[in-house]
ZADO-784348 format. One record per residue (C-alpha): residue number from 1; residue in one letter; x, y, z. Coordinates in steps of 0.5 Angstrom, whole numbers. Layout:
! residues N
REC seq type  east north    up
REC NUM    a     X     Y     Z
...
This chain:
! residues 421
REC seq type  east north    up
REC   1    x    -8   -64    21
REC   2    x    -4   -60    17
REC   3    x    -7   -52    18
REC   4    x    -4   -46    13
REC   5    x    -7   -39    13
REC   6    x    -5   -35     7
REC   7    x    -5   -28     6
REC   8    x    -6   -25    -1
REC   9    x    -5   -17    -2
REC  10    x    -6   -14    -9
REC  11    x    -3    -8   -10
REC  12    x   -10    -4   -13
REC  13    x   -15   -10   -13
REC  14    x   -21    -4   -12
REC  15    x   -27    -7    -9
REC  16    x   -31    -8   -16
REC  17    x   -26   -12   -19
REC  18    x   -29   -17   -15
REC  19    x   -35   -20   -21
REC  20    x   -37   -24   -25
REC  21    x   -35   -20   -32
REC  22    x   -28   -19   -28
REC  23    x   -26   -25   -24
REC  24    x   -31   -30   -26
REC  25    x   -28   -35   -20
REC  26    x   -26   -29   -14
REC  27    x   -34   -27   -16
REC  28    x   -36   -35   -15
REC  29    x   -31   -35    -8
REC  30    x   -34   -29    -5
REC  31    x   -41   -32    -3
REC  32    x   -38   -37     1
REC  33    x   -34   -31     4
REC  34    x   -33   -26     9
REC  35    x   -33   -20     5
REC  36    x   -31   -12     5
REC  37    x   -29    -6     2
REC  38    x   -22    -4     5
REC  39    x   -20     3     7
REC  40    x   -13     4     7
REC  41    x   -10    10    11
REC  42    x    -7    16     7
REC  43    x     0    16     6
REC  44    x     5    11     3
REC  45    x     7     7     9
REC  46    x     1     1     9
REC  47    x     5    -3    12
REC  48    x     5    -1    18
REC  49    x    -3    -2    18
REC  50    x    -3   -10    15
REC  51    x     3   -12    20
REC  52    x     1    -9    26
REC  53    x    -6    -5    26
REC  54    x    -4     2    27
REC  55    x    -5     8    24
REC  56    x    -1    13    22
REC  57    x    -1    17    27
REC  58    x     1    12    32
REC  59    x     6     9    28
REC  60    x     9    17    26
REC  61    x    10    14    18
REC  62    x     6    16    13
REC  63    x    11    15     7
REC  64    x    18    14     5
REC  65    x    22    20     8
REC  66    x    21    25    14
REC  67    x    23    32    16
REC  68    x    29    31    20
REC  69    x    33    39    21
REC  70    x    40    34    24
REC  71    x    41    32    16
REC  72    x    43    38    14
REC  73    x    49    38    20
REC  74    x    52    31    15
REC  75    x    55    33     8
REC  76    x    49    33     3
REC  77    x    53    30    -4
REC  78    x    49    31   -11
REC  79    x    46    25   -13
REC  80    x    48    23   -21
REC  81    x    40    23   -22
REC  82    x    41    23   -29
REC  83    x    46    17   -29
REC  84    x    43    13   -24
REC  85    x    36    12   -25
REC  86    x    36    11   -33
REC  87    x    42     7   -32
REC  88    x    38     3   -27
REC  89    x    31     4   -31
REC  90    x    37    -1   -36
REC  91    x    39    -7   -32
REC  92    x    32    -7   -30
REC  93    x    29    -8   -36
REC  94    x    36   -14   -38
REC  95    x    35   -17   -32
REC  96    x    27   -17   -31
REC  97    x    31   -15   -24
REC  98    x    28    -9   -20
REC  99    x    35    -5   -18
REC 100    x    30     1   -13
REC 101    x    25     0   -10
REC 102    x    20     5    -7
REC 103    x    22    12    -7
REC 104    x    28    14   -11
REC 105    x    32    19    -8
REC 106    x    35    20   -14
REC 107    x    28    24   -15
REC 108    x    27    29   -10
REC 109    x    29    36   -11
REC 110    x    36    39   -10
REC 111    x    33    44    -4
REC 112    x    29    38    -1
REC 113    x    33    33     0
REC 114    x    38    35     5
REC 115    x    32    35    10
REC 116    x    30    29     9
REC 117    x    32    23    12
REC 118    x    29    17     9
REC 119    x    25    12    13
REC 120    x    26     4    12
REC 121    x    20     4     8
REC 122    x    24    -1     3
REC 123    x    26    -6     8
REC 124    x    24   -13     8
REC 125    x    18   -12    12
REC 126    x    19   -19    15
REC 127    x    26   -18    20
REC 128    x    25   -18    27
REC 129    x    23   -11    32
REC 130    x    22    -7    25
REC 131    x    16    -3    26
REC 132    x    18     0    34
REC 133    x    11    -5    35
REC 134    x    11   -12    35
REC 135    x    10   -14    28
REC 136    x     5   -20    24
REC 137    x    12   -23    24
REC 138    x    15   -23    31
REC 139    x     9   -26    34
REC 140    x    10   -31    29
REC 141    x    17   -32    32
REC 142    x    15   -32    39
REC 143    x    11   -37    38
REC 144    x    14   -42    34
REC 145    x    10   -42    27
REC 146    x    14   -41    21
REC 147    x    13   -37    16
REC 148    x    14   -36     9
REC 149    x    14   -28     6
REC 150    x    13   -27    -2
REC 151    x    14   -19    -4
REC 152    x    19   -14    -6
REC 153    x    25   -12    -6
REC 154    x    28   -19    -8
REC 155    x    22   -21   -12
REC 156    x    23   -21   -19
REC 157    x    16   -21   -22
REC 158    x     9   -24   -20
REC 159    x    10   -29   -25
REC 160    x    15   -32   -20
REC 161    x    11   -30   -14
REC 162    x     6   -35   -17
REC 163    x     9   -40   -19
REC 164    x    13   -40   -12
REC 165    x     6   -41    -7
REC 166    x     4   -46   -13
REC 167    x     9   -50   -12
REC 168    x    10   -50    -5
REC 169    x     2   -50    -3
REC 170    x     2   -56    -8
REC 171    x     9   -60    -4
REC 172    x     5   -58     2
REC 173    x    10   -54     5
REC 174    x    11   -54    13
REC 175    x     9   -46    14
REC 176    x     4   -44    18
REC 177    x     2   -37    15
REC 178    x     4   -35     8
REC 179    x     4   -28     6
REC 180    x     4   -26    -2
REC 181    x     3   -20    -5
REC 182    x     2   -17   -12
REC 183    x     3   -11   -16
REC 184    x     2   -11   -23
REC 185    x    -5    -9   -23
REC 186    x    -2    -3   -20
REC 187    x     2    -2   -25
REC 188    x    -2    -4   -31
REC 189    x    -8     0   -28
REC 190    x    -3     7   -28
REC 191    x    -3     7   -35
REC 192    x   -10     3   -38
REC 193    x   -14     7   -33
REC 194    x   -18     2   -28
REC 195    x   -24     0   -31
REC 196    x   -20    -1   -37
REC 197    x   -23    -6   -41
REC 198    x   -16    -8   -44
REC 199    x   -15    -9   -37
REC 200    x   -20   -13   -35
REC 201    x   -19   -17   -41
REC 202    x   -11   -17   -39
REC 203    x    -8   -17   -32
REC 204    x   -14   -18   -29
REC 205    x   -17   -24   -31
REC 206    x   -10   -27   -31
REC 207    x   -10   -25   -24
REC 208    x   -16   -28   -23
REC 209    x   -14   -35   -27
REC 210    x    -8   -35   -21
REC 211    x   -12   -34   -15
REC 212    x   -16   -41   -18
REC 213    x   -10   -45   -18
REC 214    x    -8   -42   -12
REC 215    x   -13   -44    -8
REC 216    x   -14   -50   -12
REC 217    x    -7   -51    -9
REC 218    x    -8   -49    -3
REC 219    x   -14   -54    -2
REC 220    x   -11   -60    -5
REC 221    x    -4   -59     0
REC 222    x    -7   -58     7
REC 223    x   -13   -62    10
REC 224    x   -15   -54    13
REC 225    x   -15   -47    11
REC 226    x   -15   -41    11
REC 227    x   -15   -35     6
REC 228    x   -15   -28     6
REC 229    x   -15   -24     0
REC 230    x   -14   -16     1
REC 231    x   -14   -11    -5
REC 232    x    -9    -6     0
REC 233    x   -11     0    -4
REC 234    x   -17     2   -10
REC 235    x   -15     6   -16
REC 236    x   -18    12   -17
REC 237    x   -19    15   -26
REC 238    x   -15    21   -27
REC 239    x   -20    28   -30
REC 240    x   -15    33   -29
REC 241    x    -8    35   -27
REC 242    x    -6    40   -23
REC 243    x     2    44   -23
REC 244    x     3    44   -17
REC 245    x    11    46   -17
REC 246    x     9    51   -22
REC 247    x     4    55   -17
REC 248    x    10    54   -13
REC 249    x    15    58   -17
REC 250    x    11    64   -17
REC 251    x    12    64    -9
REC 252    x    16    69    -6
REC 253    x    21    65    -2
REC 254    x    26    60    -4
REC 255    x    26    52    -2
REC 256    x    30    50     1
REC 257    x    32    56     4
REC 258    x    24    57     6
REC 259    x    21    52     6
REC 260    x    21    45     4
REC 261    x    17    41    -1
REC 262    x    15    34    -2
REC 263    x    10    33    -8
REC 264    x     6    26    -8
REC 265    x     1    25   -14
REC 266    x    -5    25    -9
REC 267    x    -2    30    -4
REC 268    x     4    35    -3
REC 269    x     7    36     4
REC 270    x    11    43     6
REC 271    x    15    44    12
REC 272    x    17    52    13
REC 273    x    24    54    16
REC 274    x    23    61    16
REC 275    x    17    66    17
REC 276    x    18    68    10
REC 277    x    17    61     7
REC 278    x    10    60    11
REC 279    x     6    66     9
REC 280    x     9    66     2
REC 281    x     7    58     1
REC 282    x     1    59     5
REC 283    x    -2    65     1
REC 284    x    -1    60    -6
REC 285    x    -4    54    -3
REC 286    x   -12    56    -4
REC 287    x   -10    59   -11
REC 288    x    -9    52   -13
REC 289    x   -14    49   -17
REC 290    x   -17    41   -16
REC 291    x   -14    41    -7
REC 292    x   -15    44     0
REC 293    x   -11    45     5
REC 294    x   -12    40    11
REC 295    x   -14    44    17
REC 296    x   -13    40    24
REC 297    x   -20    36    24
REC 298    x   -17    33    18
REC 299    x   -11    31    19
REC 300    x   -15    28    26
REC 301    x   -21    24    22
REC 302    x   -14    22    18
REC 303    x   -10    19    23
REC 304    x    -4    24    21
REC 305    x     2    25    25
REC 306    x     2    32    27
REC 307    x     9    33    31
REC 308    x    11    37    25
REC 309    x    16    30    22
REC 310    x    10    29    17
REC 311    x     9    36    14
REC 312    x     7    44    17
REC 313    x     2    43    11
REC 314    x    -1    38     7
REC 315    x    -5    40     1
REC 316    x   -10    35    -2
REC 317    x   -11    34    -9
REC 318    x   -19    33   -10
REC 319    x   -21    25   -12
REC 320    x   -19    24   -19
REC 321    x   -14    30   -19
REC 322    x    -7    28   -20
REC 323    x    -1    33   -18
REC 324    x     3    33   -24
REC 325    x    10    34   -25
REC 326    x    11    30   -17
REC 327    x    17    28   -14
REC 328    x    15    20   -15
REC 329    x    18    19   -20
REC 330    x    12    16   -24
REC 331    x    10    18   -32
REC 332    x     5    23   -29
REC 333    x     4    26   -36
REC 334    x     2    19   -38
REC 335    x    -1    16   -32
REC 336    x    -9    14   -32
REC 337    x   -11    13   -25
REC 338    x    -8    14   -18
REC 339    x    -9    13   -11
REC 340    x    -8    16    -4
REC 341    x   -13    21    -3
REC 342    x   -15    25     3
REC 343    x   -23    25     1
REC 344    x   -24    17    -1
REC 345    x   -28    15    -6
REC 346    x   -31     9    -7
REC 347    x   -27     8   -13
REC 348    x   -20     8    -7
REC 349    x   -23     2    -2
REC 350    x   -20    -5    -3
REC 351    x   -23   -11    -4
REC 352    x   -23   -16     2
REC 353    x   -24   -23     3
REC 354    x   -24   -28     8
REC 355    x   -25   -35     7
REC 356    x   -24   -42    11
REC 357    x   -24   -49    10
REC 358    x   -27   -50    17
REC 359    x   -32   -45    19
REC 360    x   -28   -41    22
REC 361    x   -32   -36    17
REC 362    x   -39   -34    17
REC 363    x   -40   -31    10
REC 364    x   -43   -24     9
REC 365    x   -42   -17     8
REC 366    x   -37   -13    14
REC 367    x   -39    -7    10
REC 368    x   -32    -2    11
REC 369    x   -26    -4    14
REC 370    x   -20    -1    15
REC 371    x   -13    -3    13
REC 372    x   -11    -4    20
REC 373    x   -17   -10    21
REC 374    x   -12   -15    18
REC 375    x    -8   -15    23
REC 376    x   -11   -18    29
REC 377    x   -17   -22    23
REC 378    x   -10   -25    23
REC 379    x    -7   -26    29
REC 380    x   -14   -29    31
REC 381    x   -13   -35    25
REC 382    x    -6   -37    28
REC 383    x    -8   -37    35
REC 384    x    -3   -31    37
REC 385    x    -5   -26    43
REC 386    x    -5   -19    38
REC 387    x    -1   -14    42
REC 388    x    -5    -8    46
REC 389    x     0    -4    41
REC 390    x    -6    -6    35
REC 391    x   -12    -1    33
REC 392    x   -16    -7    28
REC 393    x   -22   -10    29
REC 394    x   -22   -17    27
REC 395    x   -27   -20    23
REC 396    x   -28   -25    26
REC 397    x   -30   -22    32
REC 398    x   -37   -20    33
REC 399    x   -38   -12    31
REC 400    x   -43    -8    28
REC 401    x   -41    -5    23
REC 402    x   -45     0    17
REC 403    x   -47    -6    11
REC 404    x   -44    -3     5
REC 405    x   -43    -6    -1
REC 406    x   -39   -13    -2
REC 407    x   -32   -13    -3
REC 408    x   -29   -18    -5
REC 409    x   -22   -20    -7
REC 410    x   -17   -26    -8
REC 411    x   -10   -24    -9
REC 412    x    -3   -28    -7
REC 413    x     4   -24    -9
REC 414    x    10   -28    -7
REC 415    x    16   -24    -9
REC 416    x    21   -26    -3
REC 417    x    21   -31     1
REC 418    x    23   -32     8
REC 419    x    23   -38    12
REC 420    x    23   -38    19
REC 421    x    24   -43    23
């Protein structure tokens, strides 16, 4: 008997999207599903999380870049940020192609980037020994089982991603696991807001219609199934902004020489060379509005690496604060929701659903799970044994857990696809 288990993430697929006057058939879907709210750690770095169940504590990765003082020993050359980014923005826009994914280098500030070493946030998250742990796809290689990877950076855009696991899903293709992502809700949510009804009217119930063929698709082709649809983070609509670089001009230490900052749009991170630096970035801190400083309670609740690689400081923007300008490279001024934040929202949980042809599911509500819960609801869909190296909880295994709302959510994302025998 020909068995596929697919797994669908949407990048910013909020745990509300998941209704009858959004997406008529993942709503219809979801009461013969198991059901959550996802929680995402905080950070850039959720793959880590879906693909072997840490947090990022364990895993030592919050994001793209890490402080590493061994940089400044190797020639720090300038980078052509205002040739190569519009250029590359260029050949995208002719080629429907991505030139750069994930953080650009190109962004960070002249004072920081010869202390930041870049992670391989951007790699194929599929090659084999990646993480430092055993990975979703190196189980899958020890075992036998094939599988077949859609997502950045080779894909060119979710209609591509679509039209693939259709295509392959309906020519019954010999996978045994399916990971598909999409990410122009994320988009399409930064600049309508996410509650938007231009965007429900829009990207949403497209997304919706795909995710029907999909699984359509996915029941026509293989006798049994399994389906695991996760919205990776929610969004959250932006009510204030703060210039978190502009407080910092006003400190009485020079960056770079000082400190070091790393500016996100929900979160900063500082790391302080001189005594200098520490006192004047700390005094500046509580003077600015709509964040907090983490003490090391929080970075503890939040699973954040403390051995200094990560930030001697972070500053936290309160939920529906943007810092703008920011190192990311997103139109900050123009930008309508974000995600990230320290202190989650409702608005920030992703939806998760999970359902199966053949009982494998009991259907209800699992309340709120965090992200790294995938990882060994996974493993148990494919028969694999997960590593002790994991932190998840699968769903499908008996666990009592604080009954929320539902959360449901149906997406696949191919964009790059791998099979490996």
């Amino acid at each position: 008997m020909r068995h596929a288990t697919v797994l669908v993430a949407i990048d910013a697929g909020r745990h509300d999207y998941v209704d009858p006057d959004w997406m008529p058939f993942l709503h219809g879907l979801s009461r013969e599903a198991r059901t959550s709210r996802v929680d995402a750690p905080l950070g850039h770095d959720a793959r880590n999380a879906l693909y072997t169940g840490r947090y990022p504590d364990t895993s030592g990765s919050l994001g793209a870049y890490v402080f590493d003082p061994r940089t400044v020993a190797r020639p720090a050359w300038p980078r052509p940020t205002g040739l190569l980014a519009p250029a590359r923005r260029a050949l995208t826009k002719i080629t429907r192609r991505p030139t750069a994914h994930g953080p650009d280098p190109d962004r960070l500030p002249a004072s920081s980037r010869p202390f930041l070493r870049r992670t391989d946030e951007d790699a194929p998250a599929y090659r084999p020994r990646a993480y430092g742990a055993p990975s979703l796809f190196d189980l899958c290689r020890e075992q036998g089982l094939r599988f077949r990877f859609l997502d950045a950076p080779v894909s060119p855009n979710d209609e591509w991603t679509f039209n693939t696991l259709a295509k392959e899903l309906r020519e019954r293709q010999r996978f045994d696991l399916y990971v598909a992502h999409f990410h122009s809700i994320d988009r399409k949510s930064h600049a309508l807001g996410p509650r938007s009804d231009a965007l429900r009217r829009g990207p949403i119930r497209d997304l919706d219609e795909k995710l029907a063929n999909i699984h359509a698709a996915l029941a026509a082709g293989y006798e049994s199934w399994d389906l695991l649809v996760l919205g990776t983070h929610g969004m959250t609509p932006v009510r204030r902004r703060v210039d978190v670089l502009g407080h910092l001009r006003r400190a009485d230490a020079r960056p770079g020489r000082d400190y070091v900052a790393l500016v996100h749009g929900t979160y900063a991170q500082f790391w302080y060379r001189t005594p200098r630096g520490r006192r004047a970035v700390e005094a500046l801190l509580p003077l600015v509005p709509g964040t907090r400083a983490l003490e090391p309670g929080d970075q503890a609740r939040l699973r954040i690496p403390r051995d200094g690689s990560t930030g001697d400081r972070i500053l936290a923007a309160d939920p529906g604060t943007l810092i703008a300008p920011n190192h990311s490279g997103l139109a900050a001024t123009r930008m309508q929701a974000a995600h990230g934040y320290a202190d989650r929202p409702d608005e920030d949980h992703g939806m998760g659903l999970l359902a199966s042809s053949n009982g494998n599911v009991q259907p209800g509500d699992a309340g709120v799970r965090p992200l790294v819960d995938a990882f060994p609801t996974l493993c148990d869909l494919l028969g694999l044994s997960p590593p002790p190296s994991h932190e998840g909880h699968s769903l499908l295994a008996p666990r009592t857990v604080e009954v929320k709302a539902p959360v449901p959510i149906l997406a696949t994302v191919p964009t790059q696809v791998l099979a490996d025998a």
